[in-house]
N, C-alpha and C positions, 0 to 999 in steps of 0.2 A: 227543681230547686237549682240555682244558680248561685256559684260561689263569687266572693269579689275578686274581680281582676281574670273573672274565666274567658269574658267576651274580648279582651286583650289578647288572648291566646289562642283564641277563635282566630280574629282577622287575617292570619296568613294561612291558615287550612282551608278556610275558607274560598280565600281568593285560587289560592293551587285549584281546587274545583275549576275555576272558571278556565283553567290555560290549555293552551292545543297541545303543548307540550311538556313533558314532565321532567322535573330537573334531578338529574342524580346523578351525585357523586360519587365516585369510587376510589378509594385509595390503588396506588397501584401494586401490580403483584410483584414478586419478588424477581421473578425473569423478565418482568419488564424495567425495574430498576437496574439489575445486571447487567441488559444489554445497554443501557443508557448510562452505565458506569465507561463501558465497555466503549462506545463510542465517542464519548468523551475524553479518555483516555488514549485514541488513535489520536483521535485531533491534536490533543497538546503533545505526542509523539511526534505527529508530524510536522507540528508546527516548530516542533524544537529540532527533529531532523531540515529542514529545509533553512533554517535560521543559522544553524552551528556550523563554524568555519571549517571544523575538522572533518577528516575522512572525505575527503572530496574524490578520492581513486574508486573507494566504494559507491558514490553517490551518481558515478559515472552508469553504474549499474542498477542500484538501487533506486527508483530517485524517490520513491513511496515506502513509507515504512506498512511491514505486513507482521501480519502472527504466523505464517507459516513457517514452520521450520525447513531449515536447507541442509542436504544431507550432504556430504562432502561427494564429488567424485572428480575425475580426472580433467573437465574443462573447468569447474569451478574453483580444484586447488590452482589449474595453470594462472584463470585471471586474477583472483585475489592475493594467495598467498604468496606467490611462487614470479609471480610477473614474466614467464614466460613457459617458453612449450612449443605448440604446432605454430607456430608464429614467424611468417618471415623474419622478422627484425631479431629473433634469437635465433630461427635458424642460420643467418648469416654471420652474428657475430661467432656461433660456435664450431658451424659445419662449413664457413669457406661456401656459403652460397649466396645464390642473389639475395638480396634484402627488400627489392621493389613488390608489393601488395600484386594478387592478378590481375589487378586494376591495373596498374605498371603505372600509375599516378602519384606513390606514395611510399614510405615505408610501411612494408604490412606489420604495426604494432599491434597487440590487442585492441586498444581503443579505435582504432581506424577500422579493423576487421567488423568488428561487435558494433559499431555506430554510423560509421562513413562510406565505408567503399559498395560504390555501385553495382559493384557482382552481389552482394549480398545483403541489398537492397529486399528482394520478394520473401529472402527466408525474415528478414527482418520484424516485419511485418503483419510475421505469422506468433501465436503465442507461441506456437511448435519451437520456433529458434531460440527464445528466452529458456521455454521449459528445456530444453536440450543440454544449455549451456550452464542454467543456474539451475532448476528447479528439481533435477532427478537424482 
């Protein structure tokens, strides 16, 4: 027995029989939406960190916004907070010493030590020098 309007509702089960392939959708799970919250929310982080005028002393350092937390110690209060420390350019104005980088190219500022100067150029380069200064 055949009811009205069943061969209408045939036609697409019907045809699936015929495909190589089978189509299924799946809603997504819930850690997959999280992480996709998640990365969408670095991006407009980032994109608002790279955009905004302010803090650019930090941006010297940071230039990537991260979720890891930074624990304070002794080189990262020197460059952020404190704007100086083992640093020619403070050791000179305070201790009456030379002020030239061991480069002898520059004043040794924070920003020259940490970016520029050519002696510390191979640690640079290492994550080891970042994690030393910032990340421990």
């Amino acid at each position: 027995m055949r009811f009205a309007g069943s061969e209408r509702a045939d036609r697409p089960a019907k045809l699936a029989t015929k495909k190589d392939l089978i189509d299924l959708n799946f809603n997504k799970s819930g850690s997959q939406l999280k992480t996709e919250g998640k990365i969408q929310m670095l991006n407009s982080w980032q994109k608002g960190w790279r955009d905004w005028t302010k803090g650019r002393w930090t941006k010297y350092f940071f230039e990537d916004v991260q979720t890891k937390r930074l624990q304070r110690n002794f080189y990262l209060t020197q460059i952020l907070f404190t704007g100086h420390g083992a640093f020619k350019a403070h050791q000179a104005r305070f201790f009456d010493k030379d002020n030239k980088c061991f480069c002898r190219k520059a004043v040794g500022t924070i920003l020259l030590t940490h970016k520029e100067c050519e002696i510390w150029k191979n640690q640079r380069k290492s994550r080891g020098f970042q994690a030393a200064w910032i990340w421990n």
